[in-house]
C-alpha positions as CSV (number, residue, x, y, z in Angstrom):
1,X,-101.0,98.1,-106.1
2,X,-97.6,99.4,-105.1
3,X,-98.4,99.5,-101.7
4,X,-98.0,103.5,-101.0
5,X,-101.6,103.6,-99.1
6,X,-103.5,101.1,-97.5
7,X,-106.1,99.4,-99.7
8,X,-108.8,100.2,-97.2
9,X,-107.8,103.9,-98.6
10,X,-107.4,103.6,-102.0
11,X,-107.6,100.0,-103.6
12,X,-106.0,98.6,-106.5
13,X,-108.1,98.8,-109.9
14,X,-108.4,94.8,-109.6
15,X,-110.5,95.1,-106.2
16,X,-112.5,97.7,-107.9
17,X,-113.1,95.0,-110.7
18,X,-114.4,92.8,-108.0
19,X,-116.4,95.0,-106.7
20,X,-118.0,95.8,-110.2
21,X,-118.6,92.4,-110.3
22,X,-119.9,91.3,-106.7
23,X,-122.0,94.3,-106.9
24,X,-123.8,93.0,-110.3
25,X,-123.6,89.2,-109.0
26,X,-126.1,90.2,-106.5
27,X,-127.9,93.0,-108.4
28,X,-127.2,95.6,-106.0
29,X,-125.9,97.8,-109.1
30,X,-128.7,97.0,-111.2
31,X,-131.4,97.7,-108.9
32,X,-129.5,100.9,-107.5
33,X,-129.5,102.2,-111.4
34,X,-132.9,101.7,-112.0
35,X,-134.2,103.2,-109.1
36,X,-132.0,106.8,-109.2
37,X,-133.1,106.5,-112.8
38,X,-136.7,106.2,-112.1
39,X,-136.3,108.8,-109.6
40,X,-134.4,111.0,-112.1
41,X,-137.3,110.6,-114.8
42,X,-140.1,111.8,-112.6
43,X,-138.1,114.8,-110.4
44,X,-136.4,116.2,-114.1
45,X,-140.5,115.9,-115.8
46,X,-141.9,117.6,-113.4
47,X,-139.3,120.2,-113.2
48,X,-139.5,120.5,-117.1
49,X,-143.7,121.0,-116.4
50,X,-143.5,122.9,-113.9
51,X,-140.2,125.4,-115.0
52,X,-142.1,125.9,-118.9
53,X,-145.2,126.5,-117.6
54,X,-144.0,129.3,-115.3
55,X,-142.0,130.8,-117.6
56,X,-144.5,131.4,-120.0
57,X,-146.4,133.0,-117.3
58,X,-143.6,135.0,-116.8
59,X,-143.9,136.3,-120.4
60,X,-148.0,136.5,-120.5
61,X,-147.5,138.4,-117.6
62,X,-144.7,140.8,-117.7
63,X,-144.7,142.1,-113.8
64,X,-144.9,138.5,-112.6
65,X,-142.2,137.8,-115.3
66,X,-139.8,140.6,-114.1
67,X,-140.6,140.0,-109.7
68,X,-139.9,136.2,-110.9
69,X,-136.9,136.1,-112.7
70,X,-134.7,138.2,-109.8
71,X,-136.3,135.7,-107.6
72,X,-135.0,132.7,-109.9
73,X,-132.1,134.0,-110.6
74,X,-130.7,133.9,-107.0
75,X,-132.3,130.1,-106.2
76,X,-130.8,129.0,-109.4
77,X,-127.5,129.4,-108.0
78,X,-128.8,128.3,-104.4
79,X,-126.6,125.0,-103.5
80,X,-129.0,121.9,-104.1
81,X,-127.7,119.9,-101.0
82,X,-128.9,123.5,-98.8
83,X,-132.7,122.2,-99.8
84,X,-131.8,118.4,-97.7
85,X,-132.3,119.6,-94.4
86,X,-135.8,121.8,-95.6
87,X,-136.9,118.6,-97.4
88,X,-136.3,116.4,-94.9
89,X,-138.3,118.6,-91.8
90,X,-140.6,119.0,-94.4
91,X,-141.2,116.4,-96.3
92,X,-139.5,113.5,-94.4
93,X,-137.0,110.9,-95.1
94,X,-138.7,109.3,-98.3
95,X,-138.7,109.6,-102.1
96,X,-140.7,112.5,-101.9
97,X,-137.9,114.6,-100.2
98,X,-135.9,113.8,-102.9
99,X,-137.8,114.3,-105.5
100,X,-138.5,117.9,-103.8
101,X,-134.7,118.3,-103.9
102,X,-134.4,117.2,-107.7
103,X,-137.1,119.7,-108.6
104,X,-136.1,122.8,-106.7
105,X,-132.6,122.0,-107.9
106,X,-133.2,121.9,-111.4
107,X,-137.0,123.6,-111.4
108,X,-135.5,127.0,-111.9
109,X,-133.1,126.7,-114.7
110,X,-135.7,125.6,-117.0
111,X,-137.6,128.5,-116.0
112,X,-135.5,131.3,-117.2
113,X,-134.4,129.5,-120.3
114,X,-138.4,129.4,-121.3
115,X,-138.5,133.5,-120.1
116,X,-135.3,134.5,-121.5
117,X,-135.8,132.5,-124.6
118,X,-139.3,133.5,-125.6
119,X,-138.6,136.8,-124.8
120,X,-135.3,137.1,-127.0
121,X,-136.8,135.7,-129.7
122,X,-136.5,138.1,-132.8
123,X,-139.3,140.8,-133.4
124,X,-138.9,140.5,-137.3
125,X,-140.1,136.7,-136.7
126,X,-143.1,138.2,-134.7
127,X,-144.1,140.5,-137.7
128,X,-143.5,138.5,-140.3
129,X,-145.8,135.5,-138.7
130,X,-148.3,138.5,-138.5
131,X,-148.3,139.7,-141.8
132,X,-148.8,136.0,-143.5
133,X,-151.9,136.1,-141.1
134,X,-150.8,134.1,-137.7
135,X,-152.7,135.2,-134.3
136,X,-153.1,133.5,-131.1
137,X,-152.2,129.7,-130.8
138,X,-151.1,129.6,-134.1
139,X,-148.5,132.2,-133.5
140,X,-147.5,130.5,-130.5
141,X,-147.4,127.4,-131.3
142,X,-145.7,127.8,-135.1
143,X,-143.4,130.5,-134.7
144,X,-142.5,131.1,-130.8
145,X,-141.8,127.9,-128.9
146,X,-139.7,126.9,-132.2
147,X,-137.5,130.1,-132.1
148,X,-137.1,130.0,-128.4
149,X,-136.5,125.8,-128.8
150,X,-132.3,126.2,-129.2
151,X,-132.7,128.5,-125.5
152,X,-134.7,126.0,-123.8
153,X,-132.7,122.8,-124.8
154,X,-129.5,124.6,-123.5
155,X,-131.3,125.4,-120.3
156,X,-132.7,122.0,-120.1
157,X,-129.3,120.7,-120.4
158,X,-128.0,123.0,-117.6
159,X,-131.0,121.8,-115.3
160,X,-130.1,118.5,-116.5
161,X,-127.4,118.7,-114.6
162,X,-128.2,120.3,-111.7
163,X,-131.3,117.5,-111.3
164,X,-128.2,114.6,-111.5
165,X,-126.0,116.0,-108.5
166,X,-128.8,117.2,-106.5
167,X,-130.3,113.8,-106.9
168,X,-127.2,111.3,-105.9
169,X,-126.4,114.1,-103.0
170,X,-129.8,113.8,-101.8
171,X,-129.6,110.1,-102.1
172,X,-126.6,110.4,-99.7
173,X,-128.0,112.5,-97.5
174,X,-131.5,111.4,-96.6
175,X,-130.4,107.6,-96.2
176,X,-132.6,106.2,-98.9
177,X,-133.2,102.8,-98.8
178,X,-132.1,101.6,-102.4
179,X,-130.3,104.1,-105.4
180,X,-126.3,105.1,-106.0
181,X,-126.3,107.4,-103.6
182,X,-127.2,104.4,-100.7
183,X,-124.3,102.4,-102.4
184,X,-122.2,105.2,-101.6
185,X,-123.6,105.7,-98.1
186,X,-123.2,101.9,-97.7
187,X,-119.5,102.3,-98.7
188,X,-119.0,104.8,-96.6
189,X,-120.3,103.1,-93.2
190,X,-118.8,100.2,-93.8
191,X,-115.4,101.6,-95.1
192,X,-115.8,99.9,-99.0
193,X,-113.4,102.3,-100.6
194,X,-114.0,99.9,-103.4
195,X,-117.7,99.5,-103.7
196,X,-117.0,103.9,-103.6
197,X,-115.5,103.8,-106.5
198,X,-117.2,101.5,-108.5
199,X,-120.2,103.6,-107.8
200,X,-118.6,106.8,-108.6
201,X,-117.2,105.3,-111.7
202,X,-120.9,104.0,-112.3
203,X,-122.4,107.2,-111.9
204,X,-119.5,109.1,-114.1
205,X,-120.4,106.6,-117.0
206,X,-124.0,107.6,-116.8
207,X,-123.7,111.2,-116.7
208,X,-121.1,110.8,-119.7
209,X,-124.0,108.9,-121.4
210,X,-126.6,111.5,-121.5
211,X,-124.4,114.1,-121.8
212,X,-122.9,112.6,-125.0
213,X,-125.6,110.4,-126.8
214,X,-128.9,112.5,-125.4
215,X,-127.9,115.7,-124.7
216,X,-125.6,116.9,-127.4
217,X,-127.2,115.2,-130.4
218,X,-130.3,116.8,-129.9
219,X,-128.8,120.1,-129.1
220,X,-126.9,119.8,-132.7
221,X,-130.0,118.1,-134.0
222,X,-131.7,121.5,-133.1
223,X,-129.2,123.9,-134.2
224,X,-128.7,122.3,-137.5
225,X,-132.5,122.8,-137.5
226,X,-132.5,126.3,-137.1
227,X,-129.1,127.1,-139.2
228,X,-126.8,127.7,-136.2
229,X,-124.1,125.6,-136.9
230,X,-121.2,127.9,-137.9
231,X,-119.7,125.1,-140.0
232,X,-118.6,125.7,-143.7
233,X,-118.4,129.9,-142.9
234,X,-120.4,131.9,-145.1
């Protein structure tokens, strides 16, 4: 507003405002949200599917378990945006290359939460079950998964995460036609520093959301559950 940079570089908070509304006015924003959501709700599912059920593969089957979780561990921390170009020779420049890039993103963090956390899980628990008569299903179903809950919701929050940024990045990236990331890309070509940060701001407000109202009440939901809170001492 002062004047110090050009607007085209950094625009007053009123032609943000505008831009807010413009981009509402004509649904752009609207649309773009419901799309990167949708797209969000199906890559994050099938990552949870698909990361639980290998995980408690890894545990049935401890030398898969132990080859696996090396190999997870170093494509956990593999950049998301290095799986574009592979999705996009791959897969092509469509919703299923992002969605490939959501899953592998976030895919593996869910994994090794399930591993780690069924196979931290206390043995006194295990015996216990055992001696009050639970086998099989029962055992796993009633005892297990609920011990190993407080790991996994911590790890789905971490791949959480990792689904969101790998998702608007590979919005950006491979050009979709409709989502945030496109109202970035738009901004971009076209030099919208405002229509940039309204997006931005857009996509801050939503991770803020889930972090705050999804995320962390059901962690504490959980961990109230299970007696972890360390509130009130001994």
């Amino acid at each position: 507003m002062l004047g110090i940079w050009p607007e085209v570089s950094l625009p007053s908070p009123a032609m943000v405002a505008g831009a807010f509304v413009d981009l509402i006015k004509n649904l752009t924003l609207i649309i773009s949200i419901a799309v990167t959501m949708y797209r969000l709700v199906i890559g994050f599912t099938l990552s949870i599917i698909i990361g639980v059920s290998v995980g408690l593969a890894m545990v049935k089957f401890p030398g898969f378990g132990k080859t696996m979780s090396s190999f997870a561990v170093g494509l956990q921390s593999f950049p998301s945006v290095a799986w574009v170009p592979f999705a996009i020779l791959l897969i092509g420049l469509n919703d299923a290359g992002i969605l490939f890039v959501v899953i592998m993103s976030s895919v593996f963090s869910v994994m090794m939460s399930t591993y780690g956390g069924i196979r931290n899980i206390s043995p006194i628990y295990i015996r216990a079950a055992k001696n009050m008569g639970a086998r099989g299903f029962s055992l796993f179903r009633y005892v297990m998964i609920p011990a190993a809950t407080p790991s996994l919701i911590v790890g789905i929050k971490q791949a959480w995460s990792f689904a969101w940024h790998a998702l608007i990045g590979a919005e950006i990236l491979i050009a979709a036609a409709v989502g945030l990331g496109h109202v970035l890309l738009v901004g971009r070509e076209f030099q919208l520093m405002d229509q940039i940060i309204a997006a931005m701001i857009t996509i801050f407000a939503i991770g803020l959301v889930f972090d705050r109202v999804l995320f962390s009440k059901l962690e504490d939901s959980v961990r109230e559950r299970w007696g972890l809170n360390q509130e009130g001492g001994n």
